[in-house]
N, C-alpha and C positions, 0 to 999 in steps of 0.2 A: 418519385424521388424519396429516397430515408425522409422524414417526417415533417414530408411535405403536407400529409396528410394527418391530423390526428388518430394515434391508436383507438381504435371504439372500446379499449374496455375505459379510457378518460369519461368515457359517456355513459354505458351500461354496468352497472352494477348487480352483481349478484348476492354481494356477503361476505365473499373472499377475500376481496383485495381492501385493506383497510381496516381488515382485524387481528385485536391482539391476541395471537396466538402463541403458545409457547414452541419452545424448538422440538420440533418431532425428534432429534437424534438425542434429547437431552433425558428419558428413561434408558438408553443405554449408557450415557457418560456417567450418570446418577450409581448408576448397577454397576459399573467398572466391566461392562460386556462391547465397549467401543475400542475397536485395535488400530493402535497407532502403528506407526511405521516401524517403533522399534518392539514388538510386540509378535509381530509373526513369527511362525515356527518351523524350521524345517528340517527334516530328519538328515543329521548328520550337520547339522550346523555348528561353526564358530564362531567367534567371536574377536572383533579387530580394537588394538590400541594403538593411536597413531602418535609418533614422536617427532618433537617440533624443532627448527632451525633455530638456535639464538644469537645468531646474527642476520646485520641485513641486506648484506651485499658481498659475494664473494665467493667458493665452491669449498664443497665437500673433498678436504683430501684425504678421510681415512674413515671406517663405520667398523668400529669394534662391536660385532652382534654377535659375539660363539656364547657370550654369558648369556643372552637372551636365548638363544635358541637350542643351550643346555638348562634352561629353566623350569619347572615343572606344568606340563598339559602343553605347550608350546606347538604347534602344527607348523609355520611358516611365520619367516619373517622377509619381510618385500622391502629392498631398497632400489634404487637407481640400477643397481647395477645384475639383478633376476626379474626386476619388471617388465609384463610383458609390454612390447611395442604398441605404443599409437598413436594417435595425432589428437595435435593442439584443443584444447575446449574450444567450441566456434562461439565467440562471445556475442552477449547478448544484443540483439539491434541490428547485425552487420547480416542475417540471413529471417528468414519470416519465422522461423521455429529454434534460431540460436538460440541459446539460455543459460551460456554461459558465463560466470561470473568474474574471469579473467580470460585471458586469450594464451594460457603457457602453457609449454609440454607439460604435462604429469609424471613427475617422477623415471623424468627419461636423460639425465643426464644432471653432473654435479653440481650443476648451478645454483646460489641462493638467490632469491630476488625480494624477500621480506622477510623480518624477522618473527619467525614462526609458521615458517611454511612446513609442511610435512617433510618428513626428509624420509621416515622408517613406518610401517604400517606390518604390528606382528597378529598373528591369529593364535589362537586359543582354546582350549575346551571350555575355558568358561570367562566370564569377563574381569573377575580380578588375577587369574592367571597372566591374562594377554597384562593388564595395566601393571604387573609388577616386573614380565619379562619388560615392556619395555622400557620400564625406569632403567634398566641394565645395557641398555645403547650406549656406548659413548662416540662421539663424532669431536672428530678434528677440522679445521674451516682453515681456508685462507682467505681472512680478508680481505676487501676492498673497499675504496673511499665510497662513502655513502651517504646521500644527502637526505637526513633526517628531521632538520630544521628547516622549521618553514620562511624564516625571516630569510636562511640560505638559500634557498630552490629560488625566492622572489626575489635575491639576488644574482640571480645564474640566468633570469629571466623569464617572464609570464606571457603568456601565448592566449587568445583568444577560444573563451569557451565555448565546446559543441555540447550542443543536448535532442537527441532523438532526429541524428542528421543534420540542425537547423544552431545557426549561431548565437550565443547570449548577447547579441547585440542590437537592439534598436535604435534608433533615433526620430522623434520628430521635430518639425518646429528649428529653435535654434534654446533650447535649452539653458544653454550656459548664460546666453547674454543677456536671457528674460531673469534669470535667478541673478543676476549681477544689479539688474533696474529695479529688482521687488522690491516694492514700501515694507515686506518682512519676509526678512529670512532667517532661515532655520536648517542648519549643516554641521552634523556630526555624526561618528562615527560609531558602529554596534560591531560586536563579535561573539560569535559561537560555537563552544567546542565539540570535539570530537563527539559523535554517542556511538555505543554499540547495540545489537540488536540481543533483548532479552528474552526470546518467546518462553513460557513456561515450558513448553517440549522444546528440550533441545534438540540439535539439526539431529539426524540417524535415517537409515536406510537399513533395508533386511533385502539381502540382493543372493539369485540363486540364479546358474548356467542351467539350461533345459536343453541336452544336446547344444546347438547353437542356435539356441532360443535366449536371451538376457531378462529375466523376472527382478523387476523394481518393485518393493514397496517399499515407499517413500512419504517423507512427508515435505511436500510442495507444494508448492502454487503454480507451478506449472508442467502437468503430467507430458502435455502436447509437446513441449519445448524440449522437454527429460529427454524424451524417447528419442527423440529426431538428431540429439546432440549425443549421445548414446551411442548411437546408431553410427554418427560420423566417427565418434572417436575409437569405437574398436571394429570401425572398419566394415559392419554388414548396416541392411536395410532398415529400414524405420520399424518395419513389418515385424524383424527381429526381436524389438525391443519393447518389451510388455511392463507398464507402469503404472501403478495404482496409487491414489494416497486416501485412501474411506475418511481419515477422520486429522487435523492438524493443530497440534498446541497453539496457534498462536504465527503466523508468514510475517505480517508487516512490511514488505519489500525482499527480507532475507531470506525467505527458505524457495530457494530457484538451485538452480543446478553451479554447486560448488564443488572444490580436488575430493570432497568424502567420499561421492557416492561413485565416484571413477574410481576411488582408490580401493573401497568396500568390492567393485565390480572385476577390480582387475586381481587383486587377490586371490578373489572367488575363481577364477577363470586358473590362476596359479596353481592354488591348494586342488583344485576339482571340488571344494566341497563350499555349500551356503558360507553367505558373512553376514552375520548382523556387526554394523557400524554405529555407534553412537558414539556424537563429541560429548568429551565432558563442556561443563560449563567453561571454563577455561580453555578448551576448543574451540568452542566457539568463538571466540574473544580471538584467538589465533588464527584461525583461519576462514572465519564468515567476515565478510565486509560489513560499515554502517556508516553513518553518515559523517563526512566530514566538515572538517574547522570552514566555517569562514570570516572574512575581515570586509564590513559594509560601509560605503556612504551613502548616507538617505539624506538628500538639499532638498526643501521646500522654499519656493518663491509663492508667495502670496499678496493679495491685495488688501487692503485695510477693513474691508467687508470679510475677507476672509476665503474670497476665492482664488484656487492657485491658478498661477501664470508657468510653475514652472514644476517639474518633479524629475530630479534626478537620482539613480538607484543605479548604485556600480561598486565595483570590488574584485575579492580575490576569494579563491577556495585552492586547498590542497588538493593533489590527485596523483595516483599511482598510472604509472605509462602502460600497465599491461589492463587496464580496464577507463582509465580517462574519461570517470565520470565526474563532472564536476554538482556541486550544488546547487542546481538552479533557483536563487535568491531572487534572482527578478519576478520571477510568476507570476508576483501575485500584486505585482501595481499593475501590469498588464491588463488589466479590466476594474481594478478597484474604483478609480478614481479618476476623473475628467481635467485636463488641463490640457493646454491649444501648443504647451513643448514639454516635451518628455525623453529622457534619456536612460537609457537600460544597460546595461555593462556589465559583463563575469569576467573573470579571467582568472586563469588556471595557472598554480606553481608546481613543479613535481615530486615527487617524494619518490623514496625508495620505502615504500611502504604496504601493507595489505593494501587492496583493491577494495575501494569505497565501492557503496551502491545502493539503492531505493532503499530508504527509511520512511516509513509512515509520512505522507504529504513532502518529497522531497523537494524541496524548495519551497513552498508554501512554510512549513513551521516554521522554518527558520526566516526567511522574507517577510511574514508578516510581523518580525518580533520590530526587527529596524523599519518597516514601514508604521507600525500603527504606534510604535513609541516617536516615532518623527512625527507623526499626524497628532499625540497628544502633545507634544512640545510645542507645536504651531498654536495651536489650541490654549497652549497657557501664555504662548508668545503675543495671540492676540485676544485675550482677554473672553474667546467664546465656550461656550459651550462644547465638549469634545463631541457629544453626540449631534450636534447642531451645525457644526463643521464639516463631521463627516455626511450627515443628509446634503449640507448644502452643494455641496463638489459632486456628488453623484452622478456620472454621465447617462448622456440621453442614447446612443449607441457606444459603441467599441470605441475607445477613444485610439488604441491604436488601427485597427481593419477598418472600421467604420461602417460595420457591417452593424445587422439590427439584434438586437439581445433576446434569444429565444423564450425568456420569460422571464424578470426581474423584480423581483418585489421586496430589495431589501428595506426599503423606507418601512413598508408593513409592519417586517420583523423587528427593527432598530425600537416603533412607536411602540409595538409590545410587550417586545423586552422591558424598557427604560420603564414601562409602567408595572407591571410585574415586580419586575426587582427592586423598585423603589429609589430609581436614578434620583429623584428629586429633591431627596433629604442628605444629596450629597453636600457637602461643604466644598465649593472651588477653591478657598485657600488652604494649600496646602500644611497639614499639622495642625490641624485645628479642633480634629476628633480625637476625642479618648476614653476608654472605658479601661477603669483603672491602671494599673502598668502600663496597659495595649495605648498604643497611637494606631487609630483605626481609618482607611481612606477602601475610595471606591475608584476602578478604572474598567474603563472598556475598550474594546479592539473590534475590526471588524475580523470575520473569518470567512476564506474564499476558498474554493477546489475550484477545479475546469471538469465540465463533463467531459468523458472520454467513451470512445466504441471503438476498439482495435479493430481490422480486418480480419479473418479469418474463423467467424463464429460460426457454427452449424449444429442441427440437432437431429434426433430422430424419433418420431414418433410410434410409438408401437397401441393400436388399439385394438383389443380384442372383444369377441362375439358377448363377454358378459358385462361387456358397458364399461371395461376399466381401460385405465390409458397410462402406459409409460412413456418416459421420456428417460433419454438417454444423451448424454454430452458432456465432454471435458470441460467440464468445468470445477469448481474446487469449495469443501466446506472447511474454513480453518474457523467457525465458531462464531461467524456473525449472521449464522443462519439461513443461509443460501437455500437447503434445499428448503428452508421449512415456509421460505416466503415464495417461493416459485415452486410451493405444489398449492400457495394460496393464486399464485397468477396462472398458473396452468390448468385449476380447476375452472376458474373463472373463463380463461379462454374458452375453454372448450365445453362449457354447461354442466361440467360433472360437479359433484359433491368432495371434499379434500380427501374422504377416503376410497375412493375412487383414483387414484391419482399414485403413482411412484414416480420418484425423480430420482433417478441414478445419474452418478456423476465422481469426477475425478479418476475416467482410465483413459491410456492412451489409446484406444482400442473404440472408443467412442467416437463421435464427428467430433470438427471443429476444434479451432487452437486456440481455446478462451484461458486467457492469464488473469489470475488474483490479483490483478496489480493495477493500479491506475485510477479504481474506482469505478471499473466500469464492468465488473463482470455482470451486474444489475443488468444493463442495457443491452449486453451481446447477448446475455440469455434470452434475454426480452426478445431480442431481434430476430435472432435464431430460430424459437419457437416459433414466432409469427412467421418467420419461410416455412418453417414443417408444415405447422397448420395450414395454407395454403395448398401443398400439394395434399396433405391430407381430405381438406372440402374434395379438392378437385378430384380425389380417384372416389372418393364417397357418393358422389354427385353422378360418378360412372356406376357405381357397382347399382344404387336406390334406380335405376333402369324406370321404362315409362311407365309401370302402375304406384310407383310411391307420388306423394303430395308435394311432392319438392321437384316432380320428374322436370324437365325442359329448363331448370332455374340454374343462371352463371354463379362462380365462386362468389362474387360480389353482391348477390342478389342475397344470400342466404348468413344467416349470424348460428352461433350455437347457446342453444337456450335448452334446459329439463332434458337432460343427457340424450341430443340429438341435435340435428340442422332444422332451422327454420329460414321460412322469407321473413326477409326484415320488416317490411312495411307489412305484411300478414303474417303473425303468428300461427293461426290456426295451420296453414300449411305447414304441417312439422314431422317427422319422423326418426324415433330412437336409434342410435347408434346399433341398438341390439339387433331391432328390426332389419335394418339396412344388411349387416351382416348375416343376417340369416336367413334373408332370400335370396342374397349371392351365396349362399354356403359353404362361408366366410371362416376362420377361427380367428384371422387378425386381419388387419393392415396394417404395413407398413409405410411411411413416410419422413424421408430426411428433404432438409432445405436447408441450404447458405443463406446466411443473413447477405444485404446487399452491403458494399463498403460506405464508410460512414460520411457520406457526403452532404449529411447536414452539420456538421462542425465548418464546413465550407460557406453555407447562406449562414449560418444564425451564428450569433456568441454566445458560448452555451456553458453557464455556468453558475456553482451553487452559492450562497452568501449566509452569512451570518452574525449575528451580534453578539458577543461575548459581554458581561458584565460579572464584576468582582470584587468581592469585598475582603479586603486584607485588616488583620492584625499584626502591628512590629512591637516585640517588648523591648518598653525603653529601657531592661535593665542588661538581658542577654541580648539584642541585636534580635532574636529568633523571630523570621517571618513566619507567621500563617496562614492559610485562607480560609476565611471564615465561611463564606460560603459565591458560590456561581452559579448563575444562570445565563443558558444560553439560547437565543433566539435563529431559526434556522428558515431560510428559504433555500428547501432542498427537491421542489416537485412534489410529487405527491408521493404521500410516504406508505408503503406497502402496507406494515405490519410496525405499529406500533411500538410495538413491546418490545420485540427484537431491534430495532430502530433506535430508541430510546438506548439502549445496550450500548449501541454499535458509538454513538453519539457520546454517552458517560465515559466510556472508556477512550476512546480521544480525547476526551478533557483531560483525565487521568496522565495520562502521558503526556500532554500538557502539563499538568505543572509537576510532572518530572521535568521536562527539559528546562518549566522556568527555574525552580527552586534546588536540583539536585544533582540531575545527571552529567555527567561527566567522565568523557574515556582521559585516565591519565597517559600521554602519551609520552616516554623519555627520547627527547630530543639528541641526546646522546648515542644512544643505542640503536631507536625505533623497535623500541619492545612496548608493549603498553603492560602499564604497571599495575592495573585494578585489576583482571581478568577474572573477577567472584562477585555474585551478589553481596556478599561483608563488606566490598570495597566500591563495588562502583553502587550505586545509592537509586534506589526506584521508587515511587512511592509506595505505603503501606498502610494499612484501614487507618490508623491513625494519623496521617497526611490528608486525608482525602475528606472533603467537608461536605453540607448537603449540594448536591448539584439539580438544577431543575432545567428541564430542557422541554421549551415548547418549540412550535411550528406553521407555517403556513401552514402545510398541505394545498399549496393552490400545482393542479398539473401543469407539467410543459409541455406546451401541444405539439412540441416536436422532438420530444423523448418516448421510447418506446414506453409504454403504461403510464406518461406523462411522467417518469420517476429521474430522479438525478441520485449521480453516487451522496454514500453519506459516509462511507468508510472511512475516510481521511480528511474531513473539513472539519473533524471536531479537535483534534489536535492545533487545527489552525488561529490564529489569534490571541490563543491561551497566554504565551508567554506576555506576549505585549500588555495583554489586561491586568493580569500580574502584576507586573511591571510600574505600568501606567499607576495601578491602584496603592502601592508601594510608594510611588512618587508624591499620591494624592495622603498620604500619611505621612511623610513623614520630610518631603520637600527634597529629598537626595533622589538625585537617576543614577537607575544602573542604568548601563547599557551593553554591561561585559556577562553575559549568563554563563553560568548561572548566577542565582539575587541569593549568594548565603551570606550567613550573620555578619560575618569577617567584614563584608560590604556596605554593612548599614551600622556597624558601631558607635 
C-alpha cells in the first residue's frame, strides 16, 4: 500500500536530497534566455486584443466592428457571430483531465453572463495595432436583472456548499449545546474580501494550427488538463492537442485553462495564421477568477483550564453558477485542534459574477484568519498564554476521522519558534509596548496545509549507455523550483551525481496528469518516479543476465548506489549502469510507471503545521500598521532543498501580509464590474512592506510520504493574517476582524 512502507531514500542518504542548491533554470532567467509563453515565435504570427462585456447579465444586441476592422494592420476580428463552433469548457473536477475554469460556451452566442466577459477577440500584425483596433468596438446590450450584491443573492437564498464532490458540512458531538454550557465562550464574526490573482507574468498563450494538429504554449499549471479540454472543445483527440509551458511567471491556483487560450485557439483556426494572446493586466482582472468574499462565525466553548468542549466554524461565501466554487473556510479546524463537538458549515450565495477559483491555500488563508483570531480571543478571554492554549488542545489523532496522524510534530515547532523569536518578552496586556510613536505588540497563529497526491501521476525514465538518466513527466516549473529539487531526488534515487540527471517537464506529450495545484506536485513526482524506477530495476535486473554480481537478485533485493544496482545488505555485489548496458548492447532503456492512487490519505491524517509569530508596529499618530518582523516555524516533512524551500516558504508569508494589511478586489455592487483592475489600485506588498522574515524547520520525515516530504507551497501564506492580526490586537487592544487591518481601522 502507498506508504505503508517508508521510502528508503528517508533512510539512505547520498548528498542530494537536503542540499542548498540554487535553481538550475535560474542562469537562464538571470540571462533573459527562458521563454515564456508569451515569447514564442512563429512565422506569420499575430497578435490578439480581447474586448470586454460591461455589463453583467443580459445579450449583445448590436457589435459595431467596420471601425476595427478598417483600422491599421488589422487581420480579423472574431465575435459571436464568425466564431468557429464548439462546445462548452469541461469544467474543472467534473471529468479526470477537465480544467476548465467555467463551464460556458465560448463566444457562441449573445449572451452576457459577467461583467467583463470577452465579447470581441481582434488579431493584428502587431500588438498595439490589435489594442487600438479594439478600443474602436462598440457594443450595444440589453440588459437584465442581475444580482450583484451579496447581501442580495443571501437574500434570494443560500444553498449548501460543494468542494471536490464532498459537502462543507460536518458535524460532531452536539456542538451547539456544549457551547451554550461553556464556563467561556467566545462567538464572533470575521470577513474577507475579494482577491485577485497577481502573477508577475500575465495569463498568455502563443497558439498555432499544424494541419489539424493545435500547438499550445502556454503558461499553466496544468499542461495534462490543457490538452485533454482542448481536445474536447474543438472537437478532435487528446493526441491532437500539443501543450508545453518551459517556464511560468508565477500560477497560484490561476493560470489553469481559462476563455483566452480557447479564444487565442479558435481565432487561430479562423485567421489560418499563429496567435500570441496576452491579457493585459486589466484582463486579467476581467476574465481570470480569484478568490472570493466570505462572511465567518468562529464560537469557542471552553473550560476554565482552557480546554474546548466546543468549536464551531460556519458561514457564507459568494459564487458564480457557471463554476460554484466556493471558499472552503472550514479546512483548517478540520485537524487543527481537538474538542469531543465540532461543527463545520459553508454555504454558498450566488452572484452573477466572474467565476472564482483556487487562490494560493484556498480555504486555509482565509479559515485560518477567523480560526486563530477566535483562538487568540479565547486566549485573552481566559487569561492564558496563546501559545500555551494552542499546545494544550492539540489532538492525539483526527479529531474529526479518528484516524492516526501520519506525523505530527507541531508542539516541536510552536517550542522553537516561541524561543527563537523571543515569545517571552511579550507583554499579555495589551498597549503596553512602545518604542516612540509606535505602539508595539506580538501575536501568533497556527499555519496548517493538508498533504495532497492527486491520481493520475506517471513518469518515464530514459537511461542511457553513458550513465545518464532522463526523466520525463507533466508536471510544471512556475518558480518554486520543481525541476531543480527533483534532479536533487532523482539523482539520489538512482545513485547518479545531479549532473547526470535531466528533468524534463511541463508537455502534454509526457506521462501523467500531475496539476500545480494543491501542494502536491512534490508527492506525485515523488510517486511517479518511484513506479518508473521500479520497472526500471526490473528490466535492468533482466538485461545484467547470469555473469553480472547482481545476477539471480529480486527488484527488492537490490538499492542504487555509485551509478549502478547493488544488493542491499551486500554492497560489494554492485554493477554500473554503464556496464549493464553494454553487455546487453544497450544505448538506452526505457521505463514508465503509474504512481499507485493515494490511498494513504485513507489510513493516516496527513498534514503540514506551523507556527507563525509577529511583531507589529501601529503609529499612534497616522493609524499606519507595520510588521516589524516574522518568524515562522514549520513542521513540513522533510524538506528537500533548503534554499529553494526557504523561497517557497518567504513568499507565502509575503502574501500573507498582503491579504492581512492590503489586498483587496473592489467589487461595485451596482454594476459587478471590479473597480481596481491595476497594480496602482489594487495594493500588493513592496520591498518596503516586507520586514526581516526568518523561517526555521523540523525536517523530521513522514514515513508515509513519498521522500518523507509534505507540500510547502501554500502553508506559508497560512496563519499570517491571524498573526497580524492577533499581534495588532496585542498593541494596541482594538480587533479587527474585517481584513484587510488598514489605518482607517485602527485610528
Amino acid at each position: 500500500m502507498p506508504g505503508g512502507k517508508p521510502d528508503p531514500l528517508i533512510r539512505h542518504k547520498h548528498g542530494s536530497i537536503g542540499a542548498s542548491i540554487s535553481r538550475i533554470d535560474g542562469p537562464l532567467k538571470v540571462r533573459g534566455r527562458a521563454t515564456f509563453a508569451a515569447e514564442f515565435v512563429h512565422e506569420g504570427m499575430v497578435y490578439a486584443s480581447v474586448a470586454f462585456s460591461t455589463i453583467a447579465k443580459g445579450r449583445i444586441t448590436a457589435l459595431d466592428t467596420k471601425a476595427a476592422e478598417a483600422a491599421p494592420g488589422v487581420v480579423l476580428v472574431m465575435t459571436h457571430l464568425n466564431a468557429p463552433r464548439m462546445q462548452s469548457m469541461p469544467l474543472f473536477m467534473t471529468a479526470e483531465k477537465a480544467g476548465g475554469g467555467d463551464n460556458l460556451p465560448i463566444m457562441q452566442d449573445d449572451r452576457i453572463h459577467w461583467n467583463g466577459q470577452p465579447i470581441a477577440v481582434v488579431l493584428a500584425e502587431t500588438q498595439e495595432q490589435a489594442d487600438y483596433a479594439q478600443s474602436l468596438i462598440r457594443a450595444t446590450y440589453e440588459s437584465e436583472a442581475a444580482v450583484t450584491s451579496f447581501a442580495t443573492a443571501k437574500a434570494a437564498g443560500i444553498e449548501p456548499g460543494m468542494f471536490m464532490g464532498q459537502p462543507l458540512k460536518v458535524v460532531k458531538g452536539d456542538p451547539d449545546a456544549a457551547f451554550a454550557s461553556a464556563a467561556v465562550r467566545v462567538d464572533h464574526r470575521y470577513t474577507t474580501p475579494r482577491h485577485n490573482h497577481n502573477a508577475i507574468e500575465p495569463h498568455a498563450a502563443t497558439v498555432a494550427w499544424v494541419g489539424d494538429e493545435l500547438i499550445v504554449h502556454d503558461a499553466s499549471q496544468a499542461v495534462s488538463h490543457t490538452a485533454w479540454s482542448l481536445g474536447h472543445i474543438f472537437g478532435i483527440s487528446e493526441e491532437q492537442v500539443h501543450v508545453t509551458s518551459p517556464f511560468v511567471g508565477g500560477g497560484f491556483g490561476g493560470k489553469c485553462l481559462w476563455q483566452h487560450q480557447v479564444l487565442g485557439a479558435a481565432a487561430a483556426k479562423l485567421a489560418g495564421r499563429p496567435v500570441r494572446i496576452a491579457l493585459s493586466r486589466e484582463g486579467v482582472y476581467r476574465l481570470i477568477g480569484g478568490r472570493t468574499l466570505t462572511e465567518q462565525r468562529f464560537a469557542i466553548g471552553a473550560e476554565p483550564d482552557g480546554r474546548f468542549v466546543s468549536l464551531i466554524h460556519s458561514g457564507a461565501a459568494a459564487v458564480a453558477r457557471q463554476n460554484a466554487f466556493p471558499e472552503p473556510f472550514i479546512l483548517p479546524t478540520m485537524s487543527s485542534y481537538g474538542s469531543p463537538n465540532i461543527k463545520l458549515d459553508v454555504e454558498v450565495a450566488y452572484l452573477d459574477m466572474l467565476a472564482n477559483t483556487f487562490m494560493r491555500a484556498p480555504g486555509e488563508s482565509v479559515g485560518t484568519f477567523a480560526l486563530e483570531s477566535a483562538i487568540d480571543e479565547t486566549a485573552v478571554a481566559l487569561g492564558i498564554d496563546p501559545v500555551e492554549l494552542r499546545i494544550l488542545n492539540q489532538p492525539e489523532q483526527d479529531p474529526l476521522k479518528g484516524t492516526p496522524f501520519s506525523s505530527r510534530h507541531i508542539i516541536e515547532a510552536w517550542r522553537a519558534g516561541a524561543e527563537q523569536f523571543g515569545w517571552s518578552k511579550r507583554n499579555p496586556t495589551a498597549g503596553k509596548m512602545r518604542d516612540g510613536e509606535w505602539l508595539v505588540g506580538m501575536g501568533c497563529a497556527t499555519a496548517t496545509y493538508p498533504y495532497h497526491r492527486m491520481p493520475g501521476g506517471a513518469a518515464r525514465i530514459t537511461l542511457t549507455k553513458d550513465g545518464r538518466a532522463r526523466v520525463e513527466i507533466a508536471a510544471h516549473e512556475m518558480g518554486m523550483g520543481t525541476a531543480t529539487a527533483h534532479t536533487q531526488v532523482v539523482a539520489e534515487r538512482l545513485g547518479l551525481g545531479r549532473d547526470q540527471i535531466s528533468f524534463d517537464y511541463a508537455d502534454s506529450k509526457f506521462p501523467g496528469v500531475v496539476l500545480a495545484g494543491g501542494s502536491q506536485q512534490t508527492a506525485s513526482i515523488g510517486a511517479s518516479v518511484i513506479a518508473a524506477q521500479q520497472v526500471l530495476v526490473t528490466e535492468l535486473l533482466k538485461l545484467a543476465g547470469n555473469d553480472s554480481p547482481i545476477a539471480g537478485l529480486a527488484p527488492d533485493e537490490v538499492g542504487a548506489f555509485d551509478g549502478g544496482l547493488a544488493k542491499l545488505d551486500d554492497p560489494s555485489r554492485h554493477e554500473s549502469y554503464v556496464s549493464i548496458l553494454a553487455r546487453a548492447g544497450r544505448d538506452e532503456v526505457v521505463a514508465e510507471g503509474s504512481a499507485p492512487p493515494p490511498l494513504e490519505t485513507m489510513h493516516w491524517s496527513m498534514h503540514s503545521f506551523g507556527a507563525v509569530f509577529c511583531e507589529v508596529g501601529i503609529n499612534v499618530v497616522t493609524g499606519e500598521p507595520r510588521v516589524r518582523r516574522i518568524l515562522a516555524s514549520y513542521d513540513c516533512g522533510r524538506i528537500l532543498n533548503p534554499k529553494t524551500a526557504a523561497s517557497q516558504f518567504r513568499g507565502g508569508i509575503i502574501m500573507g501580509l498582503g491579504l492581512a494589511l492590503m489586498e483587496e478586489t473592489q467589487f461595485d455592487e451596482r454594476s459587478g464590474r471590479i473597480m481596481n483592475p491595476s497594480l496602482a489600485e489594487y495594493h500588493v506588498p513592496v520591498h518596503m512592506d516586507v520586514p526581516r522574515i526568518d523561517v526555521i524547520w523540523t525536517d523530521i520525515p513522514d514515513p508515509h510520504a513519498p521522500m518523507g516530504a509534505r507540500g510547502i507551497g501554500e502553508i506559508g501564506i497560512t496563519g499570517v493574517g491571524a498573526a497580524i492580526a492577533n499581534a495588532v490586537f496585542n498593541a494596541t487592544g482594538k480587533r479587527v476582524r474585517d481584513l484587510p487591518i488598514t489605518l482607517d481601522k485602527l485610528m
